[in-house]
C-alpha positions, -999 to 999 in steps of 0.1 A, spaced: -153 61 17 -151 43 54 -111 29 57 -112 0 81 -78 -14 94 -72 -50 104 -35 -53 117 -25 -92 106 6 -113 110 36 -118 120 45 -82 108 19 -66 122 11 -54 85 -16 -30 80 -45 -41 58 -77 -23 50 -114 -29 42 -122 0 21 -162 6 16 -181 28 -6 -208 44 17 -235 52 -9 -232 9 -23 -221 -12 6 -193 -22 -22 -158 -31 -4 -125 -40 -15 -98 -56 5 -65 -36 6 -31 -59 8 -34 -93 23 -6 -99 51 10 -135 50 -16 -155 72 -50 -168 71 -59 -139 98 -71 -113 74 -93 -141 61 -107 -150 97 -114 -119 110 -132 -107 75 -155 -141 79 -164 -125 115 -175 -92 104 -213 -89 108 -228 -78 86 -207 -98 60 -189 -71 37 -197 -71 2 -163 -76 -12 -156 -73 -48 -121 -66 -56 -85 -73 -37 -60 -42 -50 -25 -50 -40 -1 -20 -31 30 -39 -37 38 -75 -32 61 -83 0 53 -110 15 39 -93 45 11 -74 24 5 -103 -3 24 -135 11 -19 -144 21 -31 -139 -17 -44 -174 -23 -64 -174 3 -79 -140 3 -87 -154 -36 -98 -188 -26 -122 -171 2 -134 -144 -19 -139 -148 -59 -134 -114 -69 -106 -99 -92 -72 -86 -78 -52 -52 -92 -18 -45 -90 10 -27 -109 24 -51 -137 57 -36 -126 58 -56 -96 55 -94 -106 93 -102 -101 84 -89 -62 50 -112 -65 72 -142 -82 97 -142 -51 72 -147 -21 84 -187 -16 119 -171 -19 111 -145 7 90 -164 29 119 -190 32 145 -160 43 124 -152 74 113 -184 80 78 -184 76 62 -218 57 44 -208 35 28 -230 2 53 -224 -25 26 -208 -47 22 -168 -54 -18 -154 -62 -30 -150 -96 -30 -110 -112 -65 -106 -133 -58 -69 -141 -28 -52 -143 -27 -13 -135 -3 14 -141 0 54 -130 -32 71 -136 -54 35 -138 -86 39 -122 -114 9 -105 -147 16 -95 -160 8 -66 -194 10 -64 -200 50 -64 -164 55 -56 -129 60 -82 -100 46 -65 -67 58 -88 -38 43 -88 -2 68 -84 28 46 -89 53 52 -62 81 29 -73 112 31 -48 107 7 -23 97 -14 -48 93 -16 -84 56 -20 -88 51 2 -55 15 21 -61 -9 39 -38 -46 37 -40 -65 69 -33 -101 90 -36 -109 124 -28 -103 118 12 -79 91 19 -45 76 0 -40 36 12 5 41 7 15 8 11 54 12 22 60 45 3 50 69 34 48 63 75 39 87 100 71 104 105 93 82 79 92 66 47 97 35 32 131 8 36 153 10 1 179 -15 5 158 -44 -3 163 -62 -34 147 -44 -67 144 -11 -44 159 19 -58 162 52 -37 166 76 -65 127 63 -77 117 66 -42 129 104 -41 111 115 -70 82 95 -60 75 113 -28 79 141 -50 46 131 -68 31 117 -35 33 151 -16 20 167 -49 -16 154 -41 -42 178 -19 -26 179 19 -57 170 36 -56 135 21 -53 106 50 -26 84 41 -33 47 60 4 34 56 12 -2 56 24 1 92 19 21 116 -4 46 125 -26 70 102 -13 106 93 -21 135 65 -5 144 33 1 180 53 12 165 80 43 145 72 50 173 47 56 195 76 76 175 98 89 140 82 124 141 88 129 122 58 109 150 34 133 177 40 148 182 4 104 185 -5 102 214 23 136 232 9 122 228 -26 89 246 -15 101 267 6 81 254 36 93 262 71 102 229 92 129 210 101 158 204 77 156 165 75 180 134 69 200 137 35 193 103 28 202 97 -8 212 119 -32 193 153 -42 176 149 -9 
């Protein structure tokens, strides 16, 4: 699978073009809260054969840009069922920062819970529920590479004092995230790409994993409880 990223909006969110080599087949990974995603996708050349949008979780900065991602591109969206409060609130969270945005959310054709699965083209794309940061919080993975959303970043993890967030899910749901094969290459919704192997060796904020394993590296932030 080829992982493209596109950094969009006034964020700087991470979004992904992710492309199943042996079928051309593409899906669009989060959306950011502008119509940039949708320019530079119209620029690509050749033109990417997109046939799904899959949602990590529903911030405005990774799906505030739904309807026009949907009115651009006629193809279904995924995302945990979990997370349509979060989806629901984007005119409510756009108006916080300040951003105008239409006061209408994208529409959910399918939604997916832990161990779901899409095909894409040639390609299975499961979905891991990582709720924490969010209810609905999921990551999107194949063999190689795991598209996080907000649940892992090079060298931290993800914010747990918005709204809905709830750092006792996030704990065990690292838990399940640093479970999967370490070689996996986790594109986060910010920042810069890392490994599964990686951060389990030196996040600061995966300490309590390292004791629990009893992996050498450094002791980590107690950061809620039972880490």
């Amino acid at each position: 699978m080829q992982v493209r990223t596109f950094t969009v909006g006034n964020f700087q969110v991470n979004t992904y073009l992710v492309t199943d080599l042996a079928t051309g087949a593409s899906a669009v990974v989060d959306t950011g809260e502008t119509d940039e995603l949708v320019r530079r996708l119209r620029a690509l050349d050749p033109q990417p054969d997109i046939r799904m949008i899959l949602l990590t979780h529903a911030h405005l900065d990774h799906a505030g840009a739904l309807p026009l991602l949907q009115q651009a591109y006629d193809v279904p969206t995924y995302m945990c069922g979990r997370e349509r409060p979060v989806l629901e609130s984007i005119p409510m969270q756009a108006r916080l920062y300040g951003i105008p945005l239409p006061p209408v959310v994208g529409r959910i054709d399918h939604e997916v819970d832990d161990g779901d699965t899409v095909q894409l083209g040639e390609t299975t794309l499961r979905f891991l529920a990582t709720p924490g940061h969010t209810p609905g919080q999921g990551c999107w993975y194949d063999d190689t590479d795991i598209l996080v959303g907000d649940t892992l970043f090079a060298g931290s993890i993800g914010r747990t004092d918005f709204p809905l967030s709830n750092p006792a899910d996030m704990v065990e749901s690292l838990r399940r995230l640093m479970a999967l094969p370490g070689h996996l290459r986790v594109w986060s919704g910010h920042g810069p790409m890392t490994t599964l192997d990686h951060e389990l060796r030196t996040n600061p904020f995966l300490g309590y994993i390292r004791r629990e394993r009893g992996i050498s590296g450094p002791p980590g932030f107690r950061w809620a409880p039972g880490t």
